[in-house]
Structures are given as C-alpha cells and as structure tokens.
N, CA, C and O atoms as CSV, one atom per row, in Angstrom:
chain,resi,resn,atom,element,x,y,z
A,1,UNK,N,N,0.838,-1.167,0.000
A,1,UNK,CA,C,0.000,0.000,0.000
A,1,UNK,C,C,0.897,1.249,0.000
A,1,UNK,O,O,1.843,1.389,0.775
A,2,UNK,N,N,0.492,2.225,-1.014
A,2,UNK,CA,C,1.487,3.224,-0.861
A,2,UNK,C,C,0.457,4.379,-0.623
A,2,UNK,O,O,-0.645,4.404,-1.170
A,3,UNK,N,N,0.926,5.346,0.255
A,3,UNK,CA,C,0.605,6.690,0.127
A,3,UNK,C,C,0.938,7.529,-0.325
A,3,UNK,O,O,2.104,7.720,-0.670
A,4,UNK,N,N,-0.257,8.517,-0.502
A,4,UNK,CA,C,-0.495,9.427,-1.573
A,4,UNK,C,C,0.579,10.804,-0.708
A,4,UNK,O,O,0.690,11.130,0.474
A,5,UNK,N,N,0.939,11.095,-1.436
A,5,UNK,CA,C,1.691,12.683,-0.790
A,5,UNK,C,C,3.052,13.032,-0.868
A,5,UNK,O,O,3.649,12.977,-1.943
A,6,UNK,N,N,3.771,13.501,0.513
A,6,UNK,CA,C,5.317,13.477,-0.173
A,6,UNK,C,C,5.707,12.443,-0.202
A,6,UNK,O,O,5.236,11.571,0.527
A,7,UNK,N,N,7.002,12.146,-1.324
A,7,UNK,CA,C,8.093,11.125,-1.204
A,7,UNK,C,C,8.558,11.302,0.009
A,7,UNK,O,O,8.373,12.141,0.892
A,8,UNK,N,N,9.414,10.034,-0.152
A,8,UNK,CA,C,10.580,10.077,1.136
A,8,UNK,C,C,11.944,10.024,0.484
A,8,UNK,O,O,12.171,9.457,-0.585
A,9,UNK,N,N,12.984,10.778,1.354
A,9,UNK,CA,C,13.737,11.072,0.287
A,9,UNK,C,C,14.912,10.101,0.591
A,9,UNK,O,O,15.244,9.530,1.630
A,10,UNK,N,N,15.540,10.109,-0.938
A,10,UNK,CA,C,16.148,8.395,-1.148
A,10,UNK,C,C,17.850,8.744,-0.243
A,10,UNK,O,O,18.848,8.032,-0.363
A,11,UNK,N,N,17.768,9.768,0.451
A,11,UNK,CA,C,19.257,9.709,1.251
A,11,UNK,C,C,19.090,10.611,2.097
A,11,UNK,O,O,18.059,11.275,2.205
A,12,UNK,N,N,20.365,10.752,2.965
A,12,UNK,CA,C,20.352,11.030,4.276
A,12,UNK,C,C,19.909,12.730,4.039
A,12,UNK,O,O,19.169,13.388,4.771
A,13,UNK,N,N,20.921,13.394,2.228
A,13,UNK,CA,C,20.647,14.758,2.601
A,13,UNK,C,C,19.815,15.195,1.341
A,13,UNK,O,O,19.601,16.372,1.053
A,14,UNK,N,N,19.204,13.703,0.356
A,14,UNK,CA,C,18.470,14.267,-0.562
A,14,UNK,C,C,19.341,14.618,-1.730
A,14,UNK,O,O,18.718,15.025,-2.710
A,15,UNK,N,N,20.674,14.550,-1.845
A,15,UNK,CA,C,21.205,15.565,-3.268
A,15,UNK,C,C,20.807,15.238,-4.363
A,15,UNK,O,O,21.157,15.945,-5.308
A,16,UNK,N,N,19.978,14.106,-4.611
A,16,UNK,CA,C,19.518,13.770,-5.886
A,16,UNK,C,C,18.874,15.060,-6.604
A,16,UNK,O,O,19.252,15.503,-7.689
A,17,UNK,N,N,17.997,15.506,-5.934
A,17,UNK,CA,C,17.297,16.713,-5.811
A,17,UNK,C,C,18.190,18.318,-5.878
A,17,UNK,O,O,17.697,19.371,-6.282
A,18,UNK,N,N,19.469,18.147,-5.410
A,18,UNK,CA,C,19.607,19.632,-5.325
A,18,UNK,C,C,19.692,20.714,-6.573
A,18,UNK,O,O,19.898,20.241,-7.691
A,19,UNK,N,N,19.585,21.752,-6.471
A,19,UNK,CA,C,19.643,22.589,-7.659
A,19,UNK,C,C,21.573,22.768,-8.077
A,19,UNK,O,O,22.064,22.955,-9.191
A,20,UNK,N,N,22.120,22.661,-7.060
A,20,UNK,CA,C,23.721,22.740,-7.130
A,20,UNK,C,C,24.414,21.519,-6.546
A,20,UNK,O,O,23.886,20.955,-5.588
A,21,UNK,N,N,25.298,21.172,-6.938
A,21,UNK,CA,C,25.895,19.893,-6.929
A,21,UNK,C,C,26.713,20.121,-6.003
A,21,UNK,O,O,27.112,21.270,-5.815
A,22,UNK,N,N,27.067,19.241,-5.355
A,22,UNK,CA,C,27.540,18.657,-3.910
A,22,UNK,C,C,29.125,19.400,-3.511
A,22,UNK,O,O,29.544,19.987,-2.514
A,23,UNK,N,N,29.596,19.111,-4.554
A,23,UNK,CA,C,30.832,20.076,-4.471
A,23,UNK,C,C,31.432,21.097,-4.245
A,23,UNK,O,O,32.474,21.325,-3.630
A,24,UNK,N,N,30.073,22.294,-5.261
A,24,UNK,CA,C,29.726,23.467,-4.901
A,24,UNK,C,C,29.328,24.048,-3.902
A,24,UNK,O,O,29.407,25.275,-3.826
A,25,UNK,N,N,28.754,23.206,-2.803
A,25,UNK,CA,C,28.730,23.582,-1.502
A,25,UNK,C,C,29.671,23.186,-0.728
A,25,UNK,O,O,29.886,23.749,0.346
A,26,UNK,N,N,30.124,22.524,-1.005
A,26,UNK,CA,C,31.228,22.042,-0.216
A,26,UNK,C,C,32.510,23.058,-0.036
A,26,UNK,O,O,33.073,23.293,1.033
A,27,UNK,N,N,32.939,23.765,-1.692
A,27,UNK,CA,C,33.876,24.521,-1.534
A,27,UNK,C,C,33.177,26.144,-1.605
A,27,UNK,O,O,33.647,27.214,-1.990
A,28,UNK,N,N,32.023,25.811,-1.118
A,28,UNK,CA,C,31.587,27.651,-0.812
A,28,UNK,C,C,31.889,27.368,0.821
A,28,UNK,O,O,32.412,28.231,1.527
A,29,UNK,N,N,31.446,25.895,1.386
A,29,UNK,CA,C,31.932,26.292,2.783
A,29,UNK,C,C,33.456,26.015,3.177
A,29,UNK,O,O,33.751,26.163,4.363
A,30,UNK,N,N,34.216,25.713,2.482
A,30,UNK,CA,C,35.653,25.539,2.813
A,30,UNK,C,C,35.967,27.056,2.802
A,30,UNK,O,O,36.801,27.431,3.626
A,31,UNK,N,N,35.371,28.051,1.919
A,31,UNK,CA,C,35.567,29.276,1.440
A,31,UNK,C,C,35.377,30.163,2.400
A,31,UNK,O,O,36.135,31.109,2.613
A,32,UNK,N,N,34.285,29.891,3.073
A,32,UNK,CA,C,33.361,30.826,4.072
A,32,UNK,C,C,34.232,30.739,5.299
A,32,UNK,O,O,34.770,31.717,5.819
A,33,UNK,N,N,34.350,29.245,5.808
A,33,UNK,CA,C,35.489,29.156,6.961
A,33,UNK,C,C,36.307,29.826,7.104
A,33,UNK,O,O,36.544,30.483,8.118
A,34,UNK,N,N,37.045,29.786,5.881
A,34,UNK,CA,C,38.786,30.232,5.524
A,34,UNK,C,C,38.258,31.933,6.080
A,34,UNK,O,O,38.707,32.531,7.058
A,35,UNK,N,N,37.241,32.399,5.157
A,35,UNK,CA,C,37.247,33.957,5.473
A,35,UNK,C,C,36.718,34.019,6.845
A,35,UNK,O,O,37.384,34.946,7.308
A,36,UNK,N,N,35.757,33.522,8.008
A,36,UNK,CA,C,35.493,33.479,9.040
A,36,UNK,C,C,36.815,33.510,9.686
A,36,UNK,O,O,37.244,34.445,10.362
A,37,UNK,N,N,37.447,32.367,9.411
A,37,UNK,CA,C,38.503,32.439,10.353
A,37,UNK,C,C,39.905,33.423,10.639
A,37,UNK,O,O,40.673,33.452,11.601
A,38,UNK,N,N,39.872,34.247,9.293
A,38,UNK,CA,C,41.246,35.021,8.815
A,38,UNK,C,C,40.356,36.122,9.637
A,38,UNK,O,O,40.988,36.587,10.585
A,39,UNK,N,N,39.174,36.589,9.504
A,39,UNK,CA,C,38.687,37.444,10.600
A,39,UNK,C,C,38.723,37.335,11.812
A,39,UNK,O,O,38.894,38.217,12.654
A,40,UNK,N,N,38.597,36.472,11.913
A,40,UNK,CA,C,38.365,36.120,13.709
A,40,UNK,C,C,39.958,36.450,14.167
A,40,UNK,O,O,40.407,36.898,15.222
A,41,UNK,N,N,40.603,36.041,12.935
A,41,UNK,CA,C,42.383,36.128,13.934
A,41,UNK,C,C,42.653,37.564,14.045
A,41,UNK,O,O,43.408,38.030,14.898
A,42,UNK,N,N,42.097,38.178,13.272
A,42,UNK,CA,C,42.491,39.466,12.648
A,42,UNK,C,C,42.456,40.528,14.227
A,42,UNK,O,O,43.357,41.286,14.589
A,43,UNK,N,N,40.806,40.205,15.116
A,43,UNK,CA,C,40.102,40.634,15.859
A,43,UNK,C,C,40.267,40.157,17.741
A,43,UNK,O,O,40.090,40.637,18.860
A,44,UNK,N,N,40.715,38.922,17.071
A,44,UNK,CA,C,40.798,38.136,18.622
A,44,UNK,C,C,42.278,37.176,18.198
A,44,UNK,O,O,42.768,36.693,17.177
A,45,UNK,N,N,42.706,37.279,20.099
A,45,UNK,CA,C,44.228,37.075,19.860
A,45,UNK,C,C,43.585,35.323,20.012
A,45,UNK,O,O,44.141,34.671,19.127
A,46,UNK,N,N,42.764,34.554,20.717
A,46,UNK,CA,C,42.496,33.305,20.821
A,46,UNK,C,C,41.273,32.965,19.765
A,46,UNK,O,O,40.966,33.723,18.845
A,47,UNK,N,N,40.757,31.965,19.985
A,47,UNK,CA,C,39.843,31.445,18.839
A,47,UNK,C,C,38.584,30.997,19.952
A,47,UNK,O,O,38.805,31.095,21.159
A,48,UNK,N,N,37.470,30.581,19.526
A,48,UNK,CA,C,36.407,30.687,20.895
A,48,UNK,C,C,36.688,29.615,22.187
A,48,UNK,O,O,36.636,29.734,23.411
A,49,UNK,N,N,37.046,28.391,21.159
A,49,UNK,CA,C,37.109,27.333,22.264
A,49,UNK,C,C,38.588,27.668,23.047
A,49,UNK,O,O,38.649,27.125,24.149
A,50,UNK,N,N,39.811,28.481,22.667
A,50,UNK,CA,C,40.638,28.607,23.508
A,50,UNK,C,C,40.292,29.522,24.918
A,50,UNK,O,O,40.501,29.478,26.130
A,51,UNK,N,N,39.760,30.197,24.113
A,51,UNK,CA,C,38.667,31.561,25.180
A,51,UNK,C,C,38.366,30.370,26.236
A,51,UNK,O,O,38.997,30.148,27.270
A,52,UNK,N,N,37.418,29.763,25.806
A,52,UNK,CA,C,36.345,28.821,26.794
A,52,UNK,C,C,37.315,28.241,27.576
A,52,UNK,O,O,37.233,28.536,28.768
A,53,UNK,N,N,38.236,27.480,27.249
A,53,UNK,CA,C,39.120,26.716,27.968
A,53,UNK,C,C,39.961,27.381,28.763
A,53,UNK,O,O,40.347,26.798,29.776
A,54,UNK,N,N,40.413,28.682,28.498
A,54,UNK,CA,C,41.415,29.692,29.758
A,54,UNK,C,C,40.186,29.904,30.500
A,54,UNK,O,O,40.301,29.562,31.677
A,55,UNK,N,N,39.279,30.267,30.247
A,55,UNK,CA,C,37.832,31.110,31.549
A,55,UNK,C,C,37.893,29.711,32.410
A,55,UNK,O,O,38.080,29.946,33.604
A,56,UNK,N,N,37.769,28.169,32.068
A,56,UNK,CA,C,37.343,26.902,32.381
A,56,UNK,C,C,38.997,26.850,33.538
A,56,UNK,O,O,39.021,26.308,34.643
A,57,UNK,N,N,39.803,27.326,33.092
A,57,UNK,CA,C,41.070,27.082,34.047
A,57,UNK,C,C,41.458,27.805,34.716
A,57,UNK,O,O,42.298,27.543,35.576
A,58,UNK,N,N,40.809,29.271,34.457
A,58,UNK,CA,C,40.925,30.118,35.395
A,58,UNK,C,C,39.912,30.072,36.680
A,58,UNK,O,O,39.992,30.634,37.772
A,59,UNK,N,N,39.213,29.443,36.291
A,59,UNK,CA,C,37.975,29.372,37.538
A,59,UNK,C,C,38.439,28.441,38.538
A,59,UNK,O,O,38.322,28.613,39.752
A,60,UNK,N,N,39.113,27.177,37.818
A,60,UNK,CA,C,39.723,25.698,38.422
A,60,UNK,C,C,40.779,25.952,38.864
A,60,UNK,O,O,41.382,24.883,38.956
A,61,UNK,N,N,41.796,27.296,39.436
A,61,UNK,CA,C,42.554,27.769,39.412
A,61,UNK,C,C,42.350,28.130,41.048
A,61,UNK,O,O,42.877,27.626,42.040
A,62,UNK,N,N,41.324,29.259,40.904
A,62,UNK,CA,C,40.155,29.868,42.307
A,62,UNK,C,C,39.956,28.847,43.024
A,62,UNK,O,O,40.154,28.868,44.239
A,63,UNK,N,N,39.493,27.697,42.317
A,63,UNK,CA,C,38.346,27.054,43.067
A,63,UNK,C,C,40.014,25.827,43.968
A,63,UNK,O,O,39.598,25.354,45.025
A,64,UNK,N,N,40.948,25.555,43.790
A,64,UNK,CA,C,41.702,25.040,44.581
A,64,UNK,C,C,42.647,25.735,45.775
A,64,UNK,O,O,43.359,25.028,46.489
C-alpha cells in the first residue's frame, strides 16, 4: 500500500534533488570558513574554544 503525498527522500541529505551539486557547496563552505577564520584572527588574539578553555582554568585555578 502506498501513500499518496510526499516522497521520502532516497538519502540522508536528498542531493539527488539539489539545484547545485555537492561540491559546490562544499567549496563555498571551505571558502566561508577560511574567510570566518582570517577574521576572527584578525580581531581576537584566541579562537572561541581557547577563550572557553582559559575562563574553564581560570575558575579551576580559584576554586583550589
């Protein structure tokens, strides 16, 4: 018995379907990173998770 309505889609992210091919997103986000990240250095001397991890050792620091 099949139902009437949407498909189900034949993979985890669907690309059968996409309007741009798999690649093309792939190296718009290798692209996007690269420029995220050349900013972030530009602005901040650490990166977030180093941030997180000095606040995380500075507290564990107090707290002994």
């Amino acid at each position: 018995m099949r139902r009437s309505g949407r498909r189900r889609p034949s993979g985890l992210l669907n690309t059968e379907e996409l309007t741009v091919p798999p690649l093309f997103i792939l190296l718009g986000f290798i692209a996007s990173v690269t420029v995220l990240a050349t900013l972030w250095s530009r602005f901040f001397q650490r990166g977030p998770l180093e941030w997180l991890m000095g606040r995380a050792t500075g507290i564990a620091r107090r707290i002994q």
